[in-house]
Structures are given as C-alpha cells and as structure tokens.
C-alpha positions in Angstrom: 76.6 26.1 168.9 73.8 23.7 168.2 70.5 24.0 170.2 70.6 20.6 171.9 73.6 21.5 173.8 71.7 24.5 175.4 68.7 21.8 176.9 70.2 20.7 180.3 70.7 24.3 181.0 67.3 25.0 179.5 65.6 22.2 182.5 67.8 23.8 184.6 66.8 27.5 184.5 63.2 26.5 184.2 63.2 24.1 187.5 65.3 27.1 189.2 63.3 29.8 187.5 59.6 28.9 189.4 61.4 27.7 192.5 63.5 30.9 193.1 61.4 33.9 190.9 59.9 35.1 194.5 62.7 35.1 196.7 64.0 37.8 198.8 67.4 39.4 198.4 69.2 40.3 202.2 71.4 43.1 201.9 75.1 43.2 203.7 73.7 44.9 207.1 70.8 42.4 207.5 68.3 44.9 205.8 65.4 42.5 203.8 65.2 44.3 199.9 62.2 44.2 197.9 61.5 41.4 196.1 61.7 40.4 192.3 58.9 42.2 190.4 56.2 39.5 189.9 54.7 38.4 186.4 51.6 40.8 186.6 53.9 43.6 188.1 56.4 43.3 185.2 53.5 42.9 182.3 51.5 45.7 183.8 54.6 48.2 184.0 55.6 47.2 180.3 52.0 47.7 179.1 52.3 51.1 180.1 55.0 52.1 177.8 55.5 52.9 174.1 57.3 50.3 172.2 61.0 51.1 173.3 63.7 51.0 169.9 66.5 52.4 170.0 70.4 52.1 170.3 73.3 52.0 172.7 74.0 55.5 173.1 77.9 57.1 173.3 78.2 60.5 171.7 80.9 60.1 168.7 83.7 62.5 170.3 84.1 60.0 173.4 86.4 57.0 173.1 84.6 55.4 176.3 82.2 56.2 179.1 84.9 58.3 181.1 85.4 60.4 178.3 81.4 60.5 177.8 80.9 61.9 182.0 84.1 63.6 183.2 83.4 67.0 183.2 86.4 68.1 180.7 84.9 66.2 177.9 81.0 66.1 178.8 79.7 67.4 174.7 76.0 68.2 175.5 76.0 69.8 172.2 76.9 66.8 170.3 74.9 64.8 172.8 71.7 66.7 171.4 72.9 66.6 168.0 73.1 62.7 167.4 70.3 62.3 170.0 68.5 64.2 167.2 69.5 61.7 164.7 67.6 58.9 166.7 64.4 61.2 167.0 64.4 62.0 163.2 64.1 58.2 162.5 61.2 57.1 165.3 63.9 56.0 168.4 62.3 56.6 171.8 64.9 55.4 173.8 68.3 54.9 174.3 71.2 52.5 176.5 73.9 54.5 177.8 77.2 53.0 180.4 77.8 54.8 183.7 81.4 54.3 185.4 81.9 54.6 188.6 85.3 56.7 188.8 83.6 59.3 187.2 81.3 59.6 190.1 84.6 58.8 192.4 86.3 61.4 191.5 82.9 64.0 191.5 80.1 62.7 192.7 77.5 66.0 192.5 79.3 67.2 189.4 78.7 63.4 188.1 74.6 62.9 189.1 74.5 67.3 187.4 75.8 65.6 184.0 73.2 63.3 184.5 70.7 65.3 184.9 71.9 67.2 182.2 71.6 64.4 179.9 68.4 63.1 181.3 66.5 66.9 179.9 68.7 66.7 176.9 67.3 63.1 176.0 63.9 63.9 177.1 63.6 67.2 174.8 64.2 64.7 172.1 61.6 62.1 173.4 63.9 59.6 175.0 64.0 57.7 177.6 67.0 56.1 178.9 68.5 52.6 180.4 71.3 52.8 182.3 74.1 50.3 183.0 76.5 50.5 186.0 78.9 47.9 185.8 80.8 46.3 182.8 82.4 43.1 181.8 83.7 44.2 178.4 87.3 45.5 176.8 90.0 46.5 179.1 90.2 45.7 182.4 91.9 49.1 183.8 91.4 52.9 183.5 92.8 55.9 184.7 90.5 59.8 185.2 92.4 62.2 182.6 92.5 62.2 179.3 91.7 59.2 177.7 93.7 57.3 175.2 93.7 58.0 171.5 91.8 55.8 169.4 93.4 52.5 167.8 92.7 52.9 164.1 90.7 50.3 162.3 90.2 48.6 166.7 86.3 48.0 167.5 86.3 50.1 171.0 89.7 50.3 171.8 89.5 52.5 174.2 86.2 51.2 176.0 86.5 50.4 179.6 85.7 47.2 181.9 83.8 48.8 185.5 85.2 47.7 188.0 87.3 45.2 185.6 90.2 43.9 187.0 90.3 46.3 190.3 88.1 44.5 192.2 90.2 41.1 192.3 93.1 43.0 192.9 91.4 45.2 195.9 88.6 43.5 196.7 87.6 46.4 199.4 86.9 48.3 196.6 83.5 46.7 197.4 82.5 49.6 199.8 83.1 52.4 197.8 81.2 50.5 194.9 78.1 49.8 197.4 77.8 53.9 197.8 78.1 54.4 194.1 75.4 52.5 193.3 73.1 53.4 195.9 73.7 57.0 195.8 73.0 56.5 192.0 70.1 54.5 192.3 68.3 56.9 195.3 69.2 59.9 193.5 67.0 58.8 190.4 64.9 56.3 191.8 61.7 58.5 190.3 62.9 60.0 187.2 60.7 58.9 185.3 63.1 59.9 182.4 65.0 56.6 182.9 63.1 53.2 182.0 65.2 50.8 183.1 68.1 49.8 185.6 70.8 48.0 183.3 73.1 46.8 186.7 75.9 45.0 185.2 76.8 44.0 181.4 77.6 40.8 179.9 78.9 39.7 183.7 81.4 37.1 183.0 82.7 38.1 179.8 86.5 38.8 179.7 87.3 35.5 181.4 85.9 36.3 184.3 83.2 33.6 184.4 81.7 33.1 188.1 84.1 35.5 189.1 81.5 38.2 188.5 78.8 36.7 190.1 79.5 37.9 193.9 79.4 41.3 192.1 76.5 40.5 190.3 74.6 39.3 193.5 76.0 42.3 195.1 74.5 44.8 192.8 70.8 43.0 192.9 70.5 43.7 196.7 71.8 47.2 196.9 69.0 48.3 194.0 66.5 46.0 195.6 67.6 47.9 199.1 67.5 51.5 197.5 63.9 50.2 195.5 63.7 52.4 192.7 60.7 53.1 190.8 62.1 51.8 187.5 62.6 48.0 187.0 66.5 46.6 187.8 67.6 43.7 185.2 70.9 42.3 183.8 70.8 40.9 180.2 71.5 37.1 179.7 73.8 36.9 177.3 75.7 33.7 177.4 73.7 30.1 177.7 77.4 28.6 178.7 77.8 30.6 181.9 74.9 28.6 183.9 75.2 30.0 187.4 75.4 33.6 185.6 72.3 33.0 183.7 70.5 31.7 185.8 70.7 34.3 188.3 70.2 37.1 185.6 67.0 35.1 184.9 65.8 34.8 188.7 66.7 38.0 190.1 65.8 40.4 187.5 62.3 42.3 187.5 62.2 42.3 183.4 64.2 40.0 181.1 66.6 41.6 179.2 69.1 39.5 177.0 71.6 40.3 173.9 71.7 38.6 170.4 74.0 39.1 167.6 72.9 35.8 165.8 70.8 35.7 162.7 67.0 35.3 162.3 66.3 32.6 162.9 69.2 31.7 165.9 67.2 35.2 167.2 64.0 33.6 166.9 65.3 30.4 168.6 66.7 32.7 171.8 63.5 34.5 172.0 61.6 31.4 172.2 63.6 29.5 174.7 63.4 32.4 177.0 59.4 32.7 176.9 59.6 29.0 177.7 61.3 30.1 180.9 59.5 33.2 181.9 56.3 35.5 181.0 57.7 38.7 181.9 58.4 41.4 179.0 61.4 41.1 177.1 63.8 43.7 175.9 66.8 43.0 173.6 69.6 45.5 174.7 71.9 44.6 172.0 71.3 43.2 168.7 72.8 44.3 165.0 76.2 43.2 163.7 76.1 43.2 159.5 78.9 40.9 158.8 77.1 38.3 161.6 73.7 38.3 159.6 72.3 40.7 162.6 70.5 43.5 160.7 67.6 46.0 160.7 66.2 44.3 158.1 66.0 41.1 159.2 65.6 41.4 163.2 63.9 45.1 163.8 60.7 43.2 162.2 61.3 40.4 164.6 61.3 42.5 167.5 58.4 44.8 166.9 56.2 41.2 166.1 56.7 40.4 169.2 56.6 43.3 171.3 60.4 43.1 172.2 62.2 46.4 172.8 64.9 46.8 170.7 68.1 48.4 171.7 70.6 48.2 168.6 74.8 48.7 169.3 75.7 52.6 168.1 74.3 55.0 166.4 76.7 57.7 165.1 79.7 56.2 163.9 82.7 58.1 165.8 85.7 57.4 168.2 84.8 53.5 169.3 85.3 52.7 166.3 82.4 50.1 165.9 82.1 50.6 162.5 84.8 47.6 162.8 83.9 44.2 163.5 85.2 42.8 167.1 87.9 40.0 165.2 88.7 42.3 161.9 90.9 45.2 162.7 91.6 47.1 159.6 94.7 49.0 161.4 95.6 51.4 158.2 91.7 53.0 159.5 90.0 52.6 156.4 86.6 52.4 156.4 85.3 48.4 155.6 82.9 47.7 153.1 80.3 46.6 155.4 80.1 48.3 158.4 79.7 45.9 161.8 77.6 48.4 163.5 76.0 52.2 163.7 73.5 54.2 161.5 74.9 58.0 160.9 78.1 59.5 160.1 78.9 62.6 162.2 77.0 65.0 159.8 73.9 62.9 160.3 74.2 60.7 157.1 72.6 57.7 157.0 75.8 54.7 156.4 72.1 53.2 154.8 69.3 54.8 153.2 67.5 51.6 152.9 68.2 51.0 156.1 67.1 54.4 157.6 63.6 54.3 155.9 62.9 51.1 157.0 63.3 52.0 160.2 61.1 55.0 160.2 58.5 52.7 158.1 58.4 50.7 161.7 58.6 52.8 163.7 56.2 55.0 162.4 57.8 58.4 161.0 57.1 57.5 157.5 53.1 57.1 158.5 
C-alpha cells in the first residue's frame, strides 16, 4: 500500500492522539482506573531497562498456547532448553500468549505454571511480555489434547482467545473480566515480566471493530487492577482506524508489528514518532521471504533504541518455518525459511545469521 493513503489516518491519530493521550478509563462498576502513562512516565520507565531483543516465545513440543499451559503438556525442561538458545546468542527477553481456558479450567495450577516459567526465564536472564487475548488463526478450541500438526501449515493449530466465543456468548464477558484481573493482580510486581501485551492484532480475522469493545474492555480492567509493568497493545494495521487509534491513545508504551522491508520499517517507525514520544517496542518483525530479516531490521532497531521482539525461535510444532500463504503439505522443509532461528538440537537454521546477532547484541564482544 502506498504511503499517501495512510495520511488522513495519520491527521487523524495525531489530532486524537494530544486530545485523548490523558484521559481516564471508567471501569464497568463506576470505579475511575489509572490513567495512560504520561510521556516522561513512559521514557523514564524505558530508560531504566536494558535494550529488550528477543523473540515470540512457544517451546517447539506445543502446537498452541493450550498445549504450552495445561498442565499435561507444560515441558519446563524444553522450556529451559530453547530458553537457553536465546541466552547463548544475547536475548534478554521474550513474548509469550496466555489463554484464558487454561486458567478456566485451573486457575492456581495455571498462575503455578507461570510462576514456573517466570524463574525458568529469569535463570536465563529473561524477562517476559505477556499477551492475553488474540485475534489470530482459529477462532475455536477445546482443553484436551490438542490437534496434530498440519504438515507444511504455518500454525495450524494456534488458537484465537476468545475468538469466535464471545459473539456467540457474549456473557462470556464476566468470566473474561476475572481472568484478566486475577492475572494482572497476581503479577502486578513481578518484576520478572516487562510488559502487559493485552490483546494481539485486535481485528484481525475479520473481526474489524468487532474487537474493539473487547479491546476497550481489557484497557480498564488492567488500568483498574494498576500493575506495576506498563499495559500496551501493538498497532498493527493503519486500515483499521478506530483500532489504531485507540491502541495508540490508550496504551502506556507503543508497541507495533512490521513484517515489511527496510525501508517500509523505517517508514512505520517514523510515522509513529510523528504521533507520539513514548518508547517503542516492535513485538513482531522477521519474515525471510517478505524481505524482513535480522540482517536488515535488527540494525534498524538497535539504532534507534526499539526493542525488538522477532516471531519464533526454535523451529518445532507451529510450523512457522512456513510462510502464512505457502503451505508445502508433503512437510518438507522450504528453502528459505519464513521465520525461527534453531532447530530442536540448538542449530542455528543460519550461522550468519546467529553471529550477527550476538555481534549486536553483544556476546561476540
């Protein structure tokens, strides 16, 4: 899409942006939540931290997040292992989905596997943003096993949260209210976990403004339960206006997604520091056959001081070695992969790649 067609948004969100940026949030029972994070609150908090790079983080034996927390397939051994992978090559941090049935169906059992991630990531030096709600893949689930992987599918068996539930039981919206506030209080000082990811790519699916009543739902419970961490959700498509621009308003530090080459990266990053001061943190970037790479974007980033949160790390049963619109169903593996850095035994898919990342990050120093 050409850049001109993004400039009535563009006036738009920047009117909105200084109008709106200090506004308070009510919550459903008439209870005033915190407001947004100012400039100097956001910039001071972010000055305070290491650079954050890193990936989105699901161990390679689970197909989804339900596989990833139910307590039959919770791997904390391979959970270290490939956490391990990211320390070896300078990653401090990593981005890692929540879903709510998990916690449904066990809710201590659900914050103890948390917690048991939370030490196993900070032995290795990481930090951690969560995300609670999800736009993205298929719209239903089921607790249990989980379905077998599609060969050759990118995530094909990765789960929408709430996804289509909601619209068909909208009363749902309790029960989702105690999730995320029992979530949100029960960490709200670990300061293990950097950021609040509340909902992912909201729209997406076909949703459009569908998702924004959840959206605006989300904001006020965390900004009711006030954690100590920032809450955000990541802009990630200019075409959903009303989305945007309340990601933009209502979140505390801007977080956005780009799978576009250099200079279409360069272009985002510079229309949204036209709209806001506030850190930036890029919570998914990285697809090889789009002309997203380490060696063209993880430069970028570190320039200008924008944490960098790439998709996958070990390549396993998403399957996101594939690329979202090329299934190779016989499973074989594609020339180039779309995304991740390790095989299972911890081999880099690029050597080039790998030392490149420790040059910036700093291991090879």
């Amino acid at each position: 899409m050409k850049n001109i067609l993004y400039i009535p948004l563009l006036i738009l969100l920047v009117s909105s942006y200084y109008s709106c940026n200090q506004s308070k949030v009510e919550g459903n029972e008439g209870v005033i939540a915190r407001e947004v994070w100012t400039t100097q609150q956001a910039n001071e908090w972010y000055s305070n931290l290491q650079w954050l790079r890193g990936s989105n983080f699901i161990p390679s034996t689970a197909i989804n997040q339900l596989e990833m927390w139910q307590t039959e397939t919770f791997d904390p051994e391979t959970i270290s292992r490939e956490l391990g992978y990211a320390e070896s090559i300078g990653f401090n941090s990593m981005r890692v989905y929540l879903h709510h049935l998990a916690w449904q169906i066990d809710p201590d059992g659900f914050k103890n596997r948390i917690r048991e991630y939370l030490e196993i990531a900070d032995n290795h030096g990481i930090s951690t943003m969560f995300v609670l709600f999800d736009d993205c893949w298929n719209p239903t689930y089921e607790a249990g096993k989980q379905p077998d992987l599609k060969p050759g599918i990118h995530n094909s068996g990765w789960l929408r949260d709430p996804g289509d539930s909601i619209l068909i039981n909208p009363e749902m919206i309790i029960n989702l209210e105690v999730y995320v506030k029992d979530v949100l209080t029960s960490f709200a000082d670990d300061n293990r976990i950097v950021v609040w990811d509340l909902y992912n790519e909201p729209g997406n699916s076909g949703y459009g403004d569908k998702s924004l009543p959840l959206l605006e739902k989300v904001f006020s419970w965390g900004r009711e339960v006030n954690p100590s961490q920032p809450l955000s959700s990541g802009v990630w498509n200019w075409g959903l206006k009303e989305l945007s621009e309340y990601q933009l308003n209502n979140s505390d530090v801007i977080t956005y997604h780009n799978y576009g080459s250099p200079e279409d990266h360069q272009w985002f990053i510079d229309t949204l520091r036209t709209l806001t001061e506030k850190p930036l943190i890029c919570t998914e970037y990285m697809a090889r056959t789009r002309n997203s790479t380490f060696m063209n974007t993880l430069p970028i980033l570190k320039s200008e001081n924008i944490g960098a949160y790439n998709w996958g790390l070990v390549a396993g049963k998403t399957n996101t070695i594939y690329a979202w619109d090329t299934p190779l169903t016989d499973g074989s593996e594609p020339k180039l992969w779309f995304h991740d850095i390790f095989r299972k035994d911890g081999t880099p898919y690029s050597r080039e790649e790998v030392d490149l990342i420790k040059n910036i990050t700093g291991i090879n120093n």
